[in-house]
MITI-293455 format. One line per field, with one value per residue (C-alpha): residue number from 1; residue in one letter; x, y, z. Coordinates in steps of 0.25 Angstrom, whole numbers, plus 2048, in hexadecimal, padded with zeros to 3 digits. Example, Ala and Ser with C-alpha at 12.3 -4.5 7.8 and 13.67 -1.06 7.14 Angstrom:
! MITI-293455
n = c(1|2) $
res = c(A|S) $
c1 = c(831|837) $
c2 = c(7EE|7FC) $
c3 = c(81F|81D) $
//
This chain:
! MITI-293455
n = c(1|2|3|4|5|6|7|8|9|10|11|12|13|14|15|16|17|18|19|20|21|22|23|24|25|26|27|28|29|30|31|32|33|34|35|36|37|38|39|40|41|42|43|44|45|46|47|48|49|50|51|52|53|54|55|56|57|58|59|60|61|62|63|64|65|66|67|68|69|70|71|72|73|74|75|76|77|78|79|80|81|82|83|84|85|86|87|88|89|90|91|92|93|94|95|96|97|98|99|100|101|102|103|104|105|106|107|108|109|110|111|112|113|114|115|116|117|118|119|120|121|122|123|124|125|126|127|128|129|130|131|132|133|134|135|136|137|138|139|140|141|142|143|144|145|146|147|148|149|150|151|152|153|154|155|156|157|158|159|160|161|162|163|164|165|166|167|168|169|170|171|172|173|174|175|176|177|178|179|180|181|182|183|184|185|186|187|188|189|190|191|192|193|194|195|196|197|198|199|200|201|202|203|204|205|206|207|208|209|210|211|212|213|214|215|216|217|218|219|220|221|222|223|224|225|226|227|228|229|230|231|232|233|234|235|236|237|238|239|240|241|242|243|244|245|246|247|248|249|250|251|252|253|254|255|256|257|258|259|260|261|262|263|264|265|266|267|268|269|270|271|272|273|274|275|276|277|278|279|280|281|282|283|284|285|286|287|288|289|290|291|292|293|294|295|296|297|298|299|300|301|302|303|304|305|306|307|308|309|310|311|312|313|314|315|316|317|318|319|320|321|322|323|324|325|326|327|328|329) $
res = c(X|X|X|X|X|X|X|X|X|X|X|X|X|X|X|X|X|X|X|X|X|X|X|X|X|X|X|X|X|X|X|X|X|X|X|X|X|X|X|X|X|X|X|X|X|X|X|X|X|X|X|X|X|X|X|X|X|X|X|X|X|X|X|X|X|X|X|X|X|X|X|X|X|X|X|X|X|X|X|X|X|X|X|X|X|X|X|X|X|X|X|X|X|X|X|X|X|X|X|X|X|X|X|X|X|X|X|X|X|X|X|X|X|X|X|X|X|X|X|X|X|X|X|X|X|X|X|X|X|X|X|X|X|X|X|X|X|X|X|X|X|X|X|X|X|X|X|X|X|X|X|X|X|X|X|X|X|X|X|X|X|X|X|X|X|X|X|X|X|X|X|X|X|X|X|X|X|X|X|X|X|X|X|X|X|X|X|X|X|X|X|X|X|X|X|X|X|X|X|X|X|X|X|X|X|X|X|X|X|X|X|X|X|X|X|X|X|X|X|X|X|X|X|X|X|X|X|X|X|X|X|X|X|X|X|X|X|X|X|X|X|X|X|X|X|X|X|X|X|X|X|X|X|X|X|X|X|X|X|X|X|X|X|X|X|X|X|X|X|X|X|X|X|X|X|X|X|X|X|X|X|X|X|X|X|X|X|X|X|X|X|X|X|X|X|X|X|X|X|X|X|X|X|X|X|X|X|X|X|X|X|X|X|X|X|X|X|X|X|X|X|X|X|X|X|X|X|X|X) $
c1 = c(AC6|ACC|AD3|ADA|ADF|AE4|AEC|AF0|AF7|AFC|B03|B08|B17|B1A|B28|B2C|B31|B34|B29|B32|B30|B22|B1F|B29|B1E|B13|B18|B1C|B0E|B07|B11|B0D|AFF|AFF|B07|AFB|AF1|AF8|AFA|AEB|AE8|AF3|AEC|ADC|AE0|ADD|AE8|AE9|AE9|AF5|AFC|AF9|AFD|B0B|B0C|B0A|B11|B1D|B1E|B1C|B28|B2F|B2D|B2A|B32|B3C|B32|B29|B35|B3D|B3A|B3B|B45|B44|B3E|B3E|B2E|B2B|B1F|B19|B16|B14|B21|B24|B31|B39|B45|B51|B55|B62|B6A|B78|B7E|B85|B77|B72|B81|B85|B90|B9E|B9A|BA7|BA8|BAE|BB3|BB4|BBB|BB7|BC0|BC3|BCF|BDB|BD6|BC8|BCC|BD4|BCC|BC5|BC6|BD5|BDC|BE0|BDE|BD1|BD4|BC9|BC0|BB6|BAE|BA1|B9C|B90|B8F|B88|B85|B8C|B87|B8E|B87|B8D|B9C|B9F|BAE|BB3|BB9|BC5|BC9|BD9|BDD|BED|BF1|BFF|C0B|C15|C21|C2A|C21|C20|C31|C32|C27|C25|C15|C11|C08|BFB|BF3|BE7|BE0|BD2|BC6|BBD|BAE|BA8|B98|B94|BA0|BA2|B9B|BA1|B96|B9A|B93|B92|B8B|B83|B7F|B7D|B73|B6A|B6A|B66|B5B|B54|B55|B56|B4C|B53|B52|B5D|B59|B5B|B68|B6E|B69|B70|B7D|B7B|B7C|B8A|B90|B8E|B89|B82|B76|B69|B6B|B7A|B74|B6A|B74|B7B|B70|B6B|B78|B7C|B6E|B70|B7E|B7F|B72|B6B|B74|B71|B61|B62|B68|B5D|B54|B58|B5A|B4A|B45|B4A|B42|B37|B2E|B2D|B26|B22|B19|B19|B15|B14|B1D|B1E|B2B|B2C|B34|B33|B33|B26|B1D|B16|B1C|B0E|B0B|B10|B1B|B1F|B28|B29|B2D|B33|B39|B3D|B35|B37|B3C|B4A|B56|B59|B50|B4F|B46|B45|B3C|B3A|B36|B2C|B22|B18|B0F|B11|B12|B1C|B28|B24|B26|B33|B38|B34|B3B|B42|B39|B31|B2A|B20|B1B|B16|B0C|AFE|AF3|AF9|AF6|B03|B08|B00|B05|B13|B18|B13|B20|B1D|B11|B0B|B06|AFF|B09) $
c2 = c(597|59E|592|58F|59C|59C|58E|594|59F|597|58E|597|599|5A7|5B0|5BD|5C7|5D7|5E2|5E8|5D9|5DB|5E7|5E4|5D6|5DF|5EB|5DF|5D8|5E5|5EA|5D9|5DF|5ED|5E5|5DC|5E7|5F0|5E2|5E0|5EF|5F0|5E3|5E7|5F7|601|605|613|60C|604|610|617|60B|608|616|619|60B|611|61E|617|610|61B|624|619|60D|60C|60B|602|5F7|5FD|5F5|5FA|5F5|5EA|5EC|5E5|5E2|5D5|5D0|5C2|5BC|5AE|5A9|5AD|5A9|5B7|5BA|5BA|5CA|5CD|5D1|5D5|5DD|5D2|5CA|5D5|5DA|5D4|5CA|5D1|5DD|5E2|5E4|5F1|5EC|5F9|5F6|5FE|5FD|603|60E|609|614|60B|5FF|602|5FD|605|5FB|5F7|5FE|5F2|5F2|5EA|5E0|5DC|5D0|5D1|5DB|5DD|5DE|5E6|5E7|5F3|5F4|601|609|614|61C|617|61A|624|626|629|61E|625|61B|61D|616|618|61A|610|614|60C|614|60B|60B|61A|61B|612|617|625|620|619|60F|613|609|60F|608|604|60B|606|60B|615|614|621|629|638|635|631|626|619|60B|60B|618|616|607|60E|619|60F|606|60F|617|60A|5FF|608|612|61E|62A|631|63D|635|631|63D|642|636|637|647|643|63B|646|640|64C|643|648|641|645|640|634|631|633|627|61F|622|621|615|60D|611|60D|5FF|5FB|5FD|5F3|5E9|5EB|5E9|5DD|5D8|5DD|5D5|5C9|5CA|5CC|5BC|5B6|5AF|5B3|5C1|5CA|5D8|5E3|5F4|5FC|60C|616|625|62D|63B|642|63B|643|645|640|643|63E|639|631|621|61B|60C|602|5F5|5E8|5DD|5CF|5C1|5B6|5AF|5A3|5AB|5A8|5B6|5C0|5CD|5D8|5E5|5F3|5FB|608|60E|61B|614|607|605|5F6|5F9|5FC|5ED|5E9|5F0|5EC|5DC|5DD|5D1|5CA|5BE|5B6|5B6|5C3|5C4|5D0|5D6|5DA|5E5|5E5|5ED|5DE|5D8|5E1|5DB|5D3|5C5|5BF|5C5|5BB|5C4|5BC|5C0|5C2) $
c3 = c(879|885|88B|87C|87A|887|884|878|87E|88A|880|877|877|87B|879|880|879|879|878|86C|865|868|862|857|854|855|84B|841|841|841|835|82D|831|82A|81D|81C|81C|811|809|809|807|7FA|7F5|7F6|7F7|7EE|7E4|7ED|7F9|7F6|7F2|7FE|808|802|803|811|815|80E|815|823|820|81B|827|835|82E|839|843|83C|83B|846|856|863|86D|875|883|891|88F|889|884|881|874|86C|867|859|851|84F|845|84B|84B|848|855|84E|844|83E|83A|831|82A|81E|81E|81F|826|82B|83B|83F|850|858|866|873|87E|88A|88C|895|89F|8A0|8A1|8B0|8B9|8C3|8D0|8CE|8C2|8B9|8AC|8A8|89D|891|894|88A|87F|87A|86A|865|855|84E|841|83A|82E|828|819|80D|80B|7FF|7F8|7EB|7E4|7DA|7D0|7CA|7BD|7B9|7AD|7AB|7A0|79B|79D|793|788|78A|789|77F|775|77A|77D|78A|789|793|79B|7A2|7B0|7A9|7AF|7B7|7AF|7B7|7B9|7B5|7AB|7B0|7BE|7CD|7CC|7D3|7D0|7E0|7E1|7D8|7DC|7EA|7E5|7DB|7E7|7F1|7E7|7DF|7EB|7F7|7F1|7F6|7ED|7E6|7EE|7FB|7F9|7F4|802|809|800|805|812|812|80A|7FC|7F3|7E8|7E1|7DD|7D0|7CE|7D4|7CB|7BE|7C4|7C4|7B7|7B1|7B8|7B4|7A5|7A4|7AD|7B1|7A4|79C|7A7|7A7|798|798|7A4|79B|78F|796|79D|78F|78C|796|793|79E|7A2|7AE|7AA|7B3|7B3|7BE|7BE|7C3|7C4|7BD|7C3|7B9|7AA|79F|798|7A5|7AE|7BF|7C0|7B5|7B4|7B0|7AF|7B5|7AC|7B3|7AB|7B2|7AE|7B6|7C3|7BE|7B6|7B9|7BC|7BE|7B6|7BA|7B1|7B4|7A9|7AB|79F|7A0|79A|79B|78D|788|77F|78A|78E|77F|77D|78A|788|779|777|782|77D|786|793|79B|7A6|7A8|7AE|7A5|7A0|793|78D|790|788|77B|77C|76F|76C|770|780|787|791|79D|7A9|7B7) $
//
């Protein structure tokens, strides 16, 4: 057995590479390891348990996540390994910006007093240059957009009839009436709440920073407003649209509302889930939010719905109209 293993190893191909690429193999299996231990753990653990470890796995990565995903730099000390196929990694800015990035070219040259030369005294003459590209980042540029409509007369009419005949620019419709609200602002502030999950009291601290002196609360008018007026027409329309499929997907999970009116911050509230199938053309997925588990907010959000549904064993399904066949996910 000796004698094979040491065939083996004689045979194998073997590749040198850095003590940093070393390392950075080793964090990586050990990181697949700890995965595959919390996947078994969340699948066979207690409720509790699963909690507590998506908890904890959550706050490592909020306070060491740098140096989890972070390597050290390369070293002169190598080390021997078996080959292995690596992805290539990206070596230069131009691999990772999006097409169209624009190029800012800054020029360093010597002063005419520099380029004397310092054995005979002639002027030393170009004969080559170096490049080094760096990516640039800058916050997020803010200014105020002042819209002017003209008002036009027609001065004959005005002479001829003693009433000028008034054309006004049309106005473009503004997002929110009596605010300063932009459709750009907003859209950057929904974005950066609901898909960068950064709180309004975060950014009002970052906006603080740059010199903008926006408030959480002015913040979270625009977004109220600006869902009731433009968003929720458009969710209706999804929402009559999913309810003419004829196979649909539904699912609730609980949620806790701090501040609601007539409950408690620690009692449950509901997220319904409503989506068309796979195979649509297009898909449609709706959230609804409900304080309650009751089978009548499926009822009255399916009205209109006449077809297949599929669902667990909760048996506020099955109390759905005749015309809904309740199937099992």
């Amino acid at each position: 057995m000796e004698n094979e293993k040491e065939i083996a190893t004689s045979n194998a191909e073997m590749v040198t590479i850095s003590r940093a690429e070393y390392d950075e193999l080793k964090l990586q299996n050990q990181w697949l390891l700890e995965q595959l231990g919390l996947a078994k753990k969340r699948q066979f653990g207690s409720s509790s348990e699963r909690i507590q470890e998506e908890l904890v796995d959550q706050l490592s990565f909020s306070f060491n996540e740098a140096e989890a995903y972070g390597t050290k730099a390369a070293t002169a000390e190598q080390v021997a390994v078996k080959a292995y196929e690596r992805k290539r990694q990206s070596g230069s800015v131009t691999d990772i910006v999006p097409e169209g990035t624009p190029t800012e070219v800054v020029e360093h040259r010597l002063s005419e007093e520099e380029l004397i030369c310092t054995s005979c005294g002639t002027i030393m003459e170009e004969i080559g240059k170096e490049f080094h590209r760096s990516l640039k980042m800058e916050p997020a540029r803010i200014w105020i957009q002042e819209d002017v409509y003209y008002t036009y007369a027609c001065r004959k009419c005005e002479q001829e009839t003693d009433e000028a005949n008034i054309l006004k620019t049309p106005k473009e419709p503004v997002l929110c009436p009596g605010s300063f609200a932009s459709a750009k602002a907003v859209a950057h502030i929904m974005t950066q709440k609901f898909v960068m999950y950064s709180p309004l009291y975060r950014l009002e601290q970052e906006f603080n920073r740059e010199g903008l002196k926006l408030s959480r609360q002015t913040m979270a008018n625009w977004i109220l407003n600006a869902s009731d007026t433009w968003l929720r027409p458009v969710y209706d329309v999804l929402h009559r649209s999913l309810c003419l499929e004829p196979v649909l997907h539904g699912d609730e999970t609980t949620l806790q509302v701090l501040k609601e009116s007539g409950k408690a911050a620690t009692s449950k509230s509901y997220m319904w889930l409503y989506r068309n199938s796979g195979y649509a053309e297009s898909p449609i997925v709706l959230y609804e939010y409900q304080p309650s588990r009751r089978a009548a907010h499926a009822e009255e959000f399916l009205n209109g719905f006449s077809g297949w549904l599929h669902a667990d064993g909760y048996q506020g399904y099955h109390k759905l109209p005749g015309n809904i066949r309740v199937v099992g996910c």
